[in-house]
DRENDO-1510 file (C-alpha; in Angstrom, 1 decimal, always signed):
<recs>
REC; n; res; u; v; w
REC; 1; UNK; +57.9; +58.6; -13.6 .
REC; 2; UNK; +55.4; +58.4; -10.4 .
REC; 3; UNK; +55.0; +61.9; -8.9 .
REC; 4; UNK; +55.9; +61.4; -5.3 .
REC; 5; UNK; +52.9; +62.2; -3.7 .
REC; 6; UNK; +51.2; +58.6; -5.8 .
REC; 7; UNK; +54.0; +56.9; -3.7 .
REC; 8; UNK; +52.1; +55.6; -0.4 .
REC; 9; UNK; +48.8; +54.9; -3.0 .
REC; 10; UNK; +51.5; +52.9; -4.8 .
REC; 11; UNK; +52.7; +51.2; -1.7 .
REC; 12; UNK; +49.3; +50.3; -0.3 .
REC; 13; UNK; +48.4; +48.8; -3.7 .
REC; 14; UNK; +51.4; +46.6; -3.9 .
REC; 15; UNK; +50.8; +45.4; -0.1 .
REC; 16; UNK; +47.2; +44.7; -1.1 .
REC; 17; UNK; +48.0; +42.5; -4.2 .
REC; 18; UNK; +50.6; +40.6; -2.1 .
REC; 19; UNK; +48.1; +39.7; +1.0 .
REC; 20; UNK; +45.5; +39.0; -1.7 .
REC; 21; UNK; +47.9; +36.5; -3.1 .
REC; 22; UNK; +49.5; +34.9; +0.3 .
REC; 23; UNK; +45.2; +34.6; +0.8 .
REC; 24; UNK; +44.5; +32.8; -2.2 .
REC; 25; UNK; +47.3; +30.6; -2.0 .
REC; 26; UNK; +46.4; +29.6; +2.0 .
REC; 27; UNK; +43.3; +29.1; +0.4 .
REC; 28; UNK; +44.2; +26.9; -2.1 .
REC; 29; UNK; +46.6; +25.1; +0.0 .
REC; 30; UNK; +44.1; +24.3; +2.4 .
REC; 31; UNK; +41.7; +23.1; +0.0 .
REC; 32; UNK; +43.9; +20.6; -1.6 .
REC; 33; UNK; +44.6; +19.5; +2.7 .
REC; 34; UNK; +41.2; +18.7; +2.5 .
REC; 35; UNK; +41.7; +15.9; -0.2 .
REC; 36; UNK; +40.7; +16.1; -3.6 .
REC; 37; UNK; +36.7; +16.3; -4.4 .
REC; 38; UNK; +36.0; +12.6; -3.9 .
REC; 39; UNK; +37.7; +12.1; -0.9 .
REC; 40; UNK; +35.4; +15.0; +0.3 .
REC; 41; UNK; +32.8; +13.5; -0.6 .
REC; 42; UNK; +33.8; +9.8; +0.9 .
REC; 43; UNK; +34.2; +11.4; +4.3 .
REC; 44; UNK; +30.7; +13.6; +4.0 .
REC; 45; UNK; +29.3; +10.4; +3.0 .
REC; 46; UNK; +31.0; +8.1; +5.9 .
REC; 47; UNK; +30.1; +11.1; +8.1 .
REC; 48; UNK; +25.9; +11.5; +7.6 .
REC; 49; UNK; +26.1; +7.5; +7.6 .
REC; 50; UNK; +27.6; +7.5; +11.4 .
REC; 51; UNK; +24.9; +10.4; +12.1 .
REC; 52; UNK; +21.9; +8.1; +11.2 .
REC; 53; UNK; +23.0; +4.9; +12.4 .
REC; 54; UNK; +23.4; +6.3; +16.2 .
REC; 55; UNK; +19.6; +6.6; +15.7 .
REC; 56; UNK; +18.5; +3.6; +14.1 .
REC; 57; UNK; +20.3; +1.8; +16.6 .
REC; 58; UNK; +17.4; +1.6; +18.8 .
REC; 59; UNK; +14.8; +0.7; +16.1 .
REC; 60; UNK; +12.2; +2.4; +14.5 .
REC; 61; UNK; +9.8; +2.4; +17.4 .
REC; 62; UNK; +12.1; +4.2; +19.9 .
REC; 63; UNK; +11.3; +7.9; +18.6 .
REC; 64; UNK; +14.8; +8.3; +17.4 .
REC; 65; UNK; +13.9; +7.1; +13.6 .
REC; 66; UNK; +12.9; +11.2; +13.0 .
REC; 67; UNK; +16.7; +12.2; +13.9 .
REC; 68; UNK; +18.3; +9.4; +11.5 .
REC; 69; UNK; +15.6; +10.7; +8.7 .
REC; 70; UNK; +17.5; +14.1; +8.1 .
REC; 71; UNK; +21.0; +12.3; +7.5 .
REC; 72; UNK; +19.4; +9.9; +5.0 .
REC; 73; UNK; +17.6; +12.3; +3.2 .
REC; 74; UNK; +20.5; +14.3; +2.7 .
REC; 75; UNK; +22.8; +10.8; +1.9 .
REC; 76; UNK; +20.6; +9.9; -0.9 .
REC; 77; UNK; +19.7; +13.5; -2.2 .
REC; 78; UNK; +16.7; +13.5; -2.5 .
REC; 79; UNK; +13.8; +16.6; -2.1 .
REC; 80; UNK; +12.2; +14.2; +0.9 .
REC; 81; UNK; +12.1; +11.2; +3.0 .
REC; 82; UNK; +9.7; +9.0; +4.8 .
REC; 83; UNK; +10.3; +6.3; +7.2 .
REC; 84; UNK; +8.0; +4.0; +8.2 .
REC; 85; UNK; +7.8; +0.7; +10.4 .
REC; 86; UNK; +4.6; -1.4; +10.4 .
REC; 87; UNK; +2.2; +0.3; +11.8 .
REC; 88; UNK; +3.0; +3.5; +9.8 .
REC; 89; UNK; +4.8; +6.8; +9.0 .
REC; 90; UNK; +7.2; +7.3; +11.6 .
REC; 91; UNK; +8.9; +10.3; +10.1 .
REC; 92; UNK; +9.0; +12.4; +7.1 .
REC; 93; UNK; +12.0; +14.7; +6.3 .
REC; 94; UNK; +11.2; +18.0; +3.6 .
REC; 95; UNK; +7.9; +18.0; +3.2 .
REC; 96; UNK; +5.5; +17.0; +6.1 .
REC; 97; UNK; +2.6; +17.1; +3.7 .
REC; 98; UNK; +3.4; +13.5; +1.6 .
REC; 99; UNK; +2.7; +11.5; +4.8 .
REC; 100; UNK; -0.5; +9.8; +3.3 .
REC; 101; UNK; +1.7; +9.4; -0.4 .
REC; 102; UNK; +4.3; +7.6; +1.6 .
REC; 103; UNK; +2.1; +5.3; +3.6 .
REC; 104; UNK; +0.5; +4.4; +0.4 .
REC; 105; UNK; +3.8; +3.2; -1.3 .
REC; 106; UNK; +5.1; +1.8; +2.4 .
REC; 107; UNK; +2.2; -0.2; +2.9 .
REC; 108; UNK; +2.8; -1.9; -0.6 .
REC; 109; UNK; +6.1; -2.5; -0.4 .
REC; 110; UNK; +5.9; -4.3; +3.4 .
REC; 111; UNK; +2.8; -6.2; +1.8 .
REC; 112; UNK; +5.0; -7.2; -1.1 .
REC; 113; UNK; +8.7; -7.3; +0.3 .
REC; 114; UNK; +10.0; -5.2; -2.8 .
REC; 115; UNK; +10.8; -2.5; -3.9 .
REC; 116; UNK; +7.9; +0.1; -5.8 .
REC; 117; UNK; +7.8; +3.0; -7.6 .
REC; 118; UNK; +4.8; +5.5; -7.0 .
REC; 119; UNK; +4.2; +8.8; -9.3 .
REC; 120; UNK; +2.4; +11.4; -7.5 .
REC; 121; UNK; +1.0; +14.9; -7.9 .
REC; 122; UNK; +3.8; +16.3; -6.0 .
REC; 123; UNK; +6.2; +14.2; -8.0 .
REC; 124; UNK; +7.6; +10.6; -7.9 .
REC; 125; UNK; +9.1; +8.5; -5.2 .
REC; 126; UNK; +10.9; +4.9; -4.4 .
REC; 127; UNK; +10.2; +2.8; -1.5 .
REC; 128; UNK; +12.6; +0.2; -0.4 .
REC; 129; UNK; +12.4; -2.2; +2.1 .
REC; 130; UNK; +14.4; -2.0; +5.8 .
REC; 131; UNK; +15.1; -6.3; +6.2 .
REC; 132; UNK; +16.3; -7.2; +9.8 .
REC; 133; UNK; +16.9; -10.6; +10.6 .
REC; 134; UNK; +14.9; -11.6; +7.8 .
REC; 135; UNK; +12.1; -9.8; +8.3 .
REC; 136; UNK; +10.4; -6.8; +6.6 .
REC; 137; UNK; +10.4; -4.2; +9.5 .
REC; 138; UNK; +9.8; -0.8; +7.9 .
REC; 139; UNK; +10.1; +1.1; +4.7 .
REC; 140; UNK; +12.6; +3.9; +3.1 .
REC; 141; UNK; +10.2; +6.5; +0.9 .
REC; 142; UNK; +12.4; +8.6; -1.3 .
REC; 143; UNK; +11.1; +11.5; -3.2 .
REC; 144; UNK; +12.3; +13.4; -6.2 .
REC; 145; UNK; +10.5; +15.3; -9.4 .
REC; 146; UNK; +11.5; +12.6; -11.1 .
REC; 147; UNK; +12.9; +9.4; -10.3 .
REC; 148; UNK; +16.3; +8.0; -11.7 .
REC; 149; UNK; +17.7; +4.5; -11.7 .
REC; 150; UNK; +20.4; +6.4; -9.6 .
REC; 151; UNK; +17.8; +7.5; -7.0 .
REC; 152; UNK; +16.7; +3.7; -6.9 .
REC; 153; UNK; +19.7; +1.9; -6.7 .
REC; 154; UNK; +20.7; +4.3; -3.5 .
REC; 155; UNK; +17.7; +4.0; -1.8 .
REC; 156; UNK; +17.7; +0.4; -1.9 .
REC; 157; UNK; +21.1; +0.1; -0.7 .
REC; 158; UNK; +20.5; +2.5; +2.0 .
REC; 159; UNK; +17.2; +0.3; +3.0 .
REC; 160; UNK; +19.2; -2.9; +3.2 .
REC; 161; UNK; +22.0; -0.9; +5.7 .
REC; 162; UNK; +19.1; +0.4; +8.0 .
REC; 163; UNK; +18.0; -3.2; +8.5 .
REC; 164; UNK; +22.1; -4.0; +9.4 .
REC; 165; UNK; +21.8; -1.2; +11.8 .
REC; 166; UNK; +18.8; -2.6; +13.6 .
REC; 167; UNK; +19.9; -6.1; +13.7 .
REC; 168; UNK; +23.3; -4.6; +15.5 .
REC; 169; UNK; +21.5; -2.6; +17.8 .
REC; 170; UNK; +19.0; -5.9; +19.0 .
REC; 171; UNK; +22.5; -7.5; +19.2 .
REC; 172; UNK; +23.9; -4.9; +21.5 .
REC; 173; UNK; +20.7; -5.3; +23.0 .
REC; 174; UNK; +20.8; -9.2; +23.3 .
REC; 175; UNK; +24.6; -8.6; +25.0 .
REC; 176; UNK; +23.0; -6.8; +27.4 .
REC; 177; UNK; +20.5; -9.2; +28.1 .
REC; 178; UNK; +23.2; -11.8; +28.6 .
REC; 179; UNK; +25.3; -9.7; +30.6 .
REC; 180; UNK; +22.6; -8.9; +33.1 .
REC; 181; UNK; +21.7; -12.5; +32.9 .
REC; 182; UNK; +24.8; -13.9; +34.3 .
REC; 183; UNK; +25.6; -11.0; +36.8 .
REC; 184; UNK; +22.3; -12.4; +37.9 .
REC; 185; UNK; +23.6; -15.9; +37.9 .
REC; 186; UNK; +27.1; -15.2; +39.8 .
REC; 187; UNK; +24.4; -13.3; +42.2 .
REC; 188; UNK; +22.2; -16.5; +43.0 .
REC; 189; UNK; +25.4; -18.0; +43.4 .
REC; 190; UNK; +26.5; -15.8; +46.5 .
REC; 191; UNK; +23.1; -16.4; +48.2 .
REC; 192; UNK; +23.0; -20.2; +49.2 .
REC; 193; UNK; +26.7; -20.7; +50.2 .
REC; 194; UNK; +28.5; -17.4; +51.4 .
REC; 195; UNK; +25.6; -15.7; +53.3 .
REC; 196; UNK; +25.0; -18.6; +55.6 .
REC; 197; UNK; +29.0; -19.3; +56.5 .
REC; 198; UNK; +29.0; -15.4; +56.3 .
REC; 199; UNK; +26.3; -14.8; +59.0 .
REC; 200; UNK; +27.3; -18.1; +60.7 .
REC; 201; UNK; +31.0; -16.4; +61.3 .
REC; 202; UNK; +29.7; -13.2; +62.6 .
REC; 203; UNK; +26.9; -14.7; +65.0 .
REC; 204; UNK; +30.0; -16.7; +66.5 .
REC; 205; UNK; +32.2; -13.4; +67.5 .
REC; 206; UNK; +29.2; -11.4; +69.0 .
REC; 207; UNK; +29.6; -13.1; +72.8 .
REC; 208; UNK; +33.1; -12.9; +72.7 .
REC; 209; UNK; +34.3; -10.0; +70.2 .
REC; 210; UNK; +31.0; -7.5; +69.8 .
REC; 211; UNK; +33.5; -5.2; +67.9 .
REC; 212; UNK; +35.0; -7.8; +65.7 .
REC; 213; UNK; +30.8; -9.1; +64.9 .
REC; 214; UNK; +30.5; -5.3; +64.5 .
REC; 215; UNK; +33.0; -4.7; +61.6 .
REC; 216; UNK; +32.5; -7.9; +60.1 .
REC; 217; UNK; +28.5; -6.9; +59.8 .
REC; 218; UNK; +29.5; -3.5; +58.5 .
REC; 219; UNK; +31.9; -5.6; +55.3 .
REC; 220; UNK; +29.1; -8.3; +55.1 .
REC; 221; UNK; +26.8; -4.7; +54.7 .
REC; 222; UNK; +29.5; -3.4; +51.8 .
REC; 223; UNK; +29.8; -6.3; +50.1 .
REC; 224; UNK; +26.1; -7.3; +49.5 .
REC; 225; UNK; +26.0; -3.3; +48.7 .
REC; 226; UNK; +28.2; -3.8; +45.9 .
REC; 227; UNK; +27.3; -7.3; +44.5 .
REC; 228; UNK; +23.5; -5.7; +44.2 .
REC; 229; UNK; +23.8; -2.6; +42.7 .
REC; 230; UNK; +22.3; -1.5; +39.7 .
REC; 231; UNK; +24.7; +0.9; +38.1 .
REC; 232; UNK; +25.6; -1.0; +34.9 .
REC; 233; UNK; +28.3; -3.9; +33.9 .
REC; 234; UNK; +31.7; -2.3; +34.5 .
REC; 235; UNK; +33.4; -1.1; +37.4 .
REC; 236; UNK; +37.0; +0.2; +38.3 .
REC; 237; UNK; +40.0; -2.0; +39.2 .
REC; 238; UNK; +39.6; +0.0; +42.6 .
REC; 239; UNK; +36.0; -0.6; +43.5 .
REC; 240; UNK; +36.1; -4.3; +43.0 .
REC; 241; UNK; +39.4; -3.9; +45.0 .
REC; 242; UNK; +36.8; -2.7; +47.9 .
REC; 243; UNK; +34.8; -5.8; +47.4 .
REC; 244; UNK; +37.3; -8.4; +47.2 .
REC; 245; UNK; +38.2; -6.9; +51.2 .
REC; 246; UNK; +35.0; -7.1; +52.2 .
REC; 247; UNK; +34.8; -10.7; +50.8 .
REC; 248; UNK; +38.4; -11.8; +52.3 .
REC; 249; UNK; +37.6; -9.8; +55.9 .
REC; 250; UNK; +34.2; -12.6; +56.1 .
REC; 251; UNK; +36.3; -15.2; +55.0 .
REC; 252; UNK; +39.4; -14.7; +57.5 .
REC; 253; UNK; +36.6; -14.7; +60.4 .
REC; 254; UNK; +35.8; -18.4; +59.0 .
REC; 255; UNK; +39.7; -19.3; +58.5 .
REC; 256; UNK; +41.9; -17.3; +60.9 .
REC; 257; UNK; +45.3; -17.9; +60.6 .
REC; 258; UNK; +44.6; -20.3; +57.5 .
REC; 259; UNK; +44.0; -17.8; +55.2 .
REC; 260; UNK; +47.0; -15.0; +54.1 .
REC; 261; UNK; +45.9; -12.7; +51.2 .
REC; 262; UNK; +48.5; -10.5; +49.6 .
REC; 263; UNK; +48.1; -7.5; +47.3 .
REC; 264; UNK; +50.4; -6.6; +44.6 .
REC; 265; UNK; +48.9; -3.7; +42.7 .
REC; 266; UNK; +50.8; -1.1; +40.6 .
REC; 267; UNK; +49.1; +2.3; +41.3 .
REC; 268; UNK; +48.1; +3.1; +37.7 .
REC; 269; UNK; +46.0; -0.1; +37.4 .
REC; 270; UNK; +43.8; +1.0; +39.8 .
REC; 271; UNK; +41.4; +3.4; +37.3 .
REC; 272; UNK; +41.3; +0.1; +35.0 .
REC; 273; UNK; +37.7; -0.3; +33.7 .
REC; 274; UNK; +37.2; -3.6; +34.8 .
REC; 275; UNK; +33.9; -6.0; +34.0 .
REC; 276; UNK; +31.9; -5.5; +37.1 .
REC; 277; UNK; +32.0; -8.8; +39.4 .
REC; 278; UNK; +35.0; -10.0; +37.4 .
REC; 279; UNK; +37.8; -10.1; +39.6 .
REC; 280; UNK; +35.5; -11.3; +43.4 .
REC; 281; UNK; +34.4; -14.4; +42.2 .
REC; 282; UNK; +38.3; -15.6; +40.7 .
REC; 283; UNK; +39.5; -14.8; +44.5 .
REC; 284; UNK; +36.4; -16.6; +45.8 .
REC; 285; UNK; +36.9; -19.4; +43.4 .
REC; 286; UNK; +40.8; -19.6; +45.1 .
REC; 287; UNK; +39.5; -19.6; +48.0 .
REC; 288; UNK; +36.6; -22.2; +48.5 .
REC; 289; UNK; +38.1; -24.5; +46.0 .
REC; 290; UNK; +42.0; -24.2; +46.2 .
REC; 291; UNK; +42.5; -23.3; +50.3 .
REC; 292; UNK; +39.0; -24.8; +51.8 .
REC; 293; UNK; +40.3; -28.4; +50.9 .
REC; 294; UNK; +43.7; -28.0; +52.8 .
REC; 295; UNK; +43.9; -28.7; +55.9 .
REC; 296; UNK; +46.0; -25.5; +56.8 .
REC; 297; UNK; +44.5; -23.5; +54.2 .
REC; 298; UNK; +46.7; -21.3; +52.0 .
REC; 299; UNK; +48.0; -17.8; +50.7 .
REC; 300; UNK; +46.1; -16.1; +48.1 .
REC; 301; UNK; +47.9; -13.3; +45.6 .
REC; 302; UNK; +46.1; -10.8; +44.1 .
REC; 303; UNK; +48.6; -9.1; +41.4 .
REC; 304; UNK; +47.8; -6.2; +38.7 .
REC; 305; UNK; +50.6; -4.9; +36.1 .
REC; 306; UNK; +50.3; -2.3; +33.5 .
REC; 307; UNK; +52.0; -3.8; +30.5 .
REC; 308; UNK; +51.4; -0.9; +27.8 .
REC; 309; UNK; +47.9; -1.6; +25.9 .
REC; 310; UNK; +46.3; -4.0; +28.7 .
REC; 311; UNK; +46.0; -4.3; +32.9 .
REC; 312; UNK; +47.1; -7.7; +33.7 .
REC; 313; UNK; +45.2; -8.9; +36.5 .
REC; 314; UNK; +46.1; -12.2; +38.6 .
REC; 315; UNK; +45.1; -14.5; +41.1 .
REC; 316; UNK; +47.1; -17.1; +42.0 .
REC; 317; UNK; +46.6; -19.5; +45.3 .
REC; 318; UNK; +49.1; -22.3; +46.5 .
REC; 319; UNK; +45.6; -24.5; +47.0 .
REC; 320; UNK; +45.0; -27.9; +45.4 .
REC; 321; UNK; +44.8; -27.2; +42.0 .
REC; 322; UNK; +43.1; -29.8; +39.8 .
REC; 323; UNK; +43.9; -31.6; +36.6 .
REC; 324; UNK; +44.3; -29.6; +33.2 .
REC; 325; UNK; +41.5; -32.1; +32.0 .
REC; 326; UNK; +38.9; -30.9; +34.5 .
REC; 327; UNK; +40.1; -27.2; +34.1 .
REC; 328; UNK; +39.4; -27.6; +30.3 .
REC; 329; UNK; +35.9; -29.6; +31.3 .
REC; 330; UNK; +34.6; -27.0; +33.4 .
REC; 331; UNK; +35.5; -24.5; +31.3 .
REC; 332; UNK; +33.9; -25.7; +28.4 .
REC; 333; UNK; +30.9; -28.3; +29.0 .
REC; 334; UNK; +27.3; -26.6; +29.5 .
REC; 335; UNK; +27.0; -29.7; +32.9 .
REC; 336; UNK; +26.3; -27.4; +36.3 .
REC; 337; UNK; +29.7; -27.4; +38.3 .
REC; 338; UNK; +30.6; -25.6; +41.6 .
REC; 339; UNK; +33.2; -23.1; +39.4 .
REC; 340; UNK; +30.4; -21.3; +38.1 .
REC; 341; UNK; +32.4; -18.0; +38.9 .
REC; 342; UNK; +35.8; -19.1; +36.7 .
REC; 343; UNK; +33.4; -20.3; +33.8 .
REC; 344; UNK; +31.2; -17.4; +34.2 .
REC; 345; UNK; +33.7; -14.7; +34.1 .
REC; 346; UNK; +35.2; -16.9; +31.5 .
REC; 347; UNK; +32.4; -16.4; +29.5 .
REC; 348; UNK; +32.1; -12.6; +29.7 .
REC; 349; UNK; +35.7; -11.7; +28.9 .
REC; 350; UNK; +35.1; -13.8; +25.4 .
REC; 351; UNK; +31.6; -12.1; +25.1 .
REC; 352; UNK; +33.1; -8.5; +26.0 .
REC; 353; UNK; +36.3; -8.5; +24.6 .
REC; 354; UNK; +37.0; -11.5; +22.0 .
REC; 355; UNK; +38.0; -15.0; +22.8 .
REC; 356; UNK; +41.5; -13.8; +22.7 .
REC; 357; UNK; +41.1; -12.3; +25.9 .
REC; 358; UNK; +39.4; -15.4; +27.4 .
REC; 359; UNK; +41.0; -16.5; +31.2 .
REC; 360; UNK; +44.3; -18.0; +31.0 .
REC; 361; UNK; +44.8; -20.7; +33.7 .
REC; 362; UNK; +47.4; -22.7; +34.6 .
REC; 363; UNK; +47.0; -25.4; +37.1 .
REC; 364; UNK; +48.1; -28.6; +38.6 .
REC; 365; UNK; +46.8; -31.4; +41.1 .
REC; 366; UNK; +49.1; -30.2; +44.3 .
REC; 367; UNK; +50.6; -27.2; +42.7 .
REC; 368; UNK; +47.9; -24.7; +42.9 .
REC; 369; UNK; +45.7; -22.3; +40.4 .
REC; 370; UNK; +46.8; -19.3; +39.2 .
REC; 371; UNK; +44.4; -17.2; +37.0 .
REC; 372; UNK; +45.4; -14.3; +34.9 .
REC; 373; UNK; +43.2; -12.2; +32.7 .
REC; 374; UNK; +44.2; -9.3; +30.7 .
REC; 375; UNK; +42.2; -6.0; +30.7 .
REC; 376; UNK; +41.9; -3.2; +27.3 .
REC; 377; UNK; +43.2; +0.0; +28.9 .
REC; 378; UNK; +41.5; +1.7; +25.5 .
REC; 379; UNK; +37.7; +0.5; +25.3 .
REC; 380; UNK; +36.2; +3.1; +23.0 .
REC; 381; UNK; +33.1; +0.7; +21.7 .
REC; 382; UNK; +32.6; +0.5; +25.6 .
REC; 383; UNK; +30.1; +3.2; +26.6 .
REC; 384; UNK; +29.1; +2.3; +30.0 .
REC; 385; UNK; +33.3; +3.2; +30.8 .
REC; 386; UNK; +32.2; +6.7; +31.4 .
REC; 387; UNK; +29.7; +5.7; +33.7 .
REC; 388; UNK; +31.7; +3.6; +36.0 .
REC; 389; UNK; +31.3; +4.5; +39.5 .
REC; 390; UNK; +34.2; +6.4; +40.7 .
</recs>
């Protein structure tokens, strides 16, 4: 029998071993939440893979090579790594003393284009080579005390998805390119044309209407503003919303009472992430080439709906349309035409988004053009969205 004064010890005991055990079984619970050992092991894998490829991204003569080397040495396991490009070592990861052992094996292996094994006094090592579009562009040096078929096998493999990386990253790059190349062209485009019946328009209210030339200077001012700027590919629904007024305030001065323009635009669309000069040169296309023609001009609609996963965006005009066979022409022959907006912005929503997102556009001799494109709301491989000017 426990003498009463063991009682409380007793107690406090017993409550111990019970929180011990409600402990180890959270514990164990939460290991097994965590997947069994290979599933760990898949998602520390997956995870040091994203970690380097942010960095290789760039290439390997960008600086960023020495922050992808840390997550690769630790993918393949082994006591070091060296990267090199070309011209030599770029980075080494666990010891920074086997920089002239790893340029000795590099330098074999981009003279060669295979893989080499090298032993050294401070142990062996594996070089593999980094292959972008078909070219060796740098080396993967692996050490270890010794060197496994394991070891080799992973190092290779790794080697052969740097070079993926870089090829993606001078694709992204090339995107780029091509997206700054036809802003530039849609640009060149506004030049010739709009600035001279722009200007012209203006010059004619000064004698008459000095506040009407006034305000019409100050949206010619906005809207060159905006088509110049230099603040990256993609804009909000709501900015180009600003343009397209500035546009249509220059053109009403040209067609007074032959132009109407009507807005229908759900609130929510307006924070849309838009391709930048997307939207202008579709209203500028309905205007110049669906109202200009007609005698008494025309109404234009600008319309935007939120239908769950995608902004809907349309522009529809009551203008003179054209035949399906010249709509398909224009859109798909490389021959100059006059609707370099609607095949340029064409172009971009296929480049940007997919071809299933290319411009649908339904149009008639005598029936007008309406134009409807349809906008992600969810753009997570798009990192210029958080840059958009707000």
């Amino acid at each position: 029998m426990i003498d009463a004064m063991w009682l409380p010890v007793v107690a406090a005991i017993s409550v111990a071993v019970t929180l011990l055990a409600q402990l180890a079984w959270r514990l164990a619970r939460g290991s097994r939440d965590l997947g069994s050992d290979a599933e760990r092991a898949t998602f520390r894998t997956l995870s040091l893979a994203s970690r380097a490829a942010v960095h290789l991204r760039g290439g390997l003569d960008t600086g960023e090579a020495h922050r992808a080397a840390r997550s690769l040495k630790a993918l393949l396991g082994s006591d070091a790594i060296a990267i090199a490009d070309r011209n030599g070592i770029v980075s080494v990861d666990g010891r920074l003393d086997l920089g002239p052992e790893a340029w000795q094996l590099a330098s074999g292996v981009i003279e060669t284009g295979q893989r080499q094994l090298l032993s050294t006094k401070a142990g062996d090592a594996v070089g593999a080579p980094i292959i972008a579009n078909g070219r060796v562009v740098g080396v993967i040096v692996a050490f270890a005390a010794k060197v496994r078929p394991p070891l080799v096998r992973a190092t290779t493999e790794v080697a052969k998805w740097s070079g993926a990386q870089i090829e993606l990253g001078g694709l992204e790059a090339s995107r780029a390119a091509l997206a700054e190349a036809e802003l530039r062209a849609l640009r060149a485009q506004i030049s010739p044309h709009f600035v001279y019946n722009a200007l012209g328009a203006i010059a004619s209210y000064i004698g008459t209407d000095p506040e009407r030339a006034r305000d019409l200077l100050l949206d010619f001012a906005d809207f060159i503003r905006y088509t110049f700027r230099r603040q990256g590919e993609f804009t909000t629904l709501a900015e180009e919303l600003k343009s397209v007024h500035s546009y249509v305030e220059l053109e009403r001065a040209r067609f007074e009472e032959r132009l109407s323009v009507t807005l229908r635009i759900a609130p929510e669309t307006l924070a849309t992430v838009i391709p930048f000069l997307s939207l202008q040169p579709l209203v500028e296309n309905a205007i110049r080439h669906g109202l200009e023609p007609r005698e008494h001009g025309g109404t234009v609609v600008i319309s935007a709906v939120d239908d769950g996963t995608h902004t809907e965006i349309t522009v529809d005009d009551d203008g003179v349309g054209m035949r399906p066979s010249e709509l398909r022409a224009l859109l798909t022959d490389s021959e100059p035409t006059d609707h370099v907006g609607l095949r340029n912005v064409d172009s971009r929503m296929r480049g940007i988004y997919g071809d299933d997102h290319a411009l649908v556009v339904e149009t008639n001799p005598g029936a007008g053009t309406m134009v409807r494109m349809r906008i992600p709301k969810s753009q997570p491989f798009n990192e210029t969205e958080r840059q958009v000017v707000g």
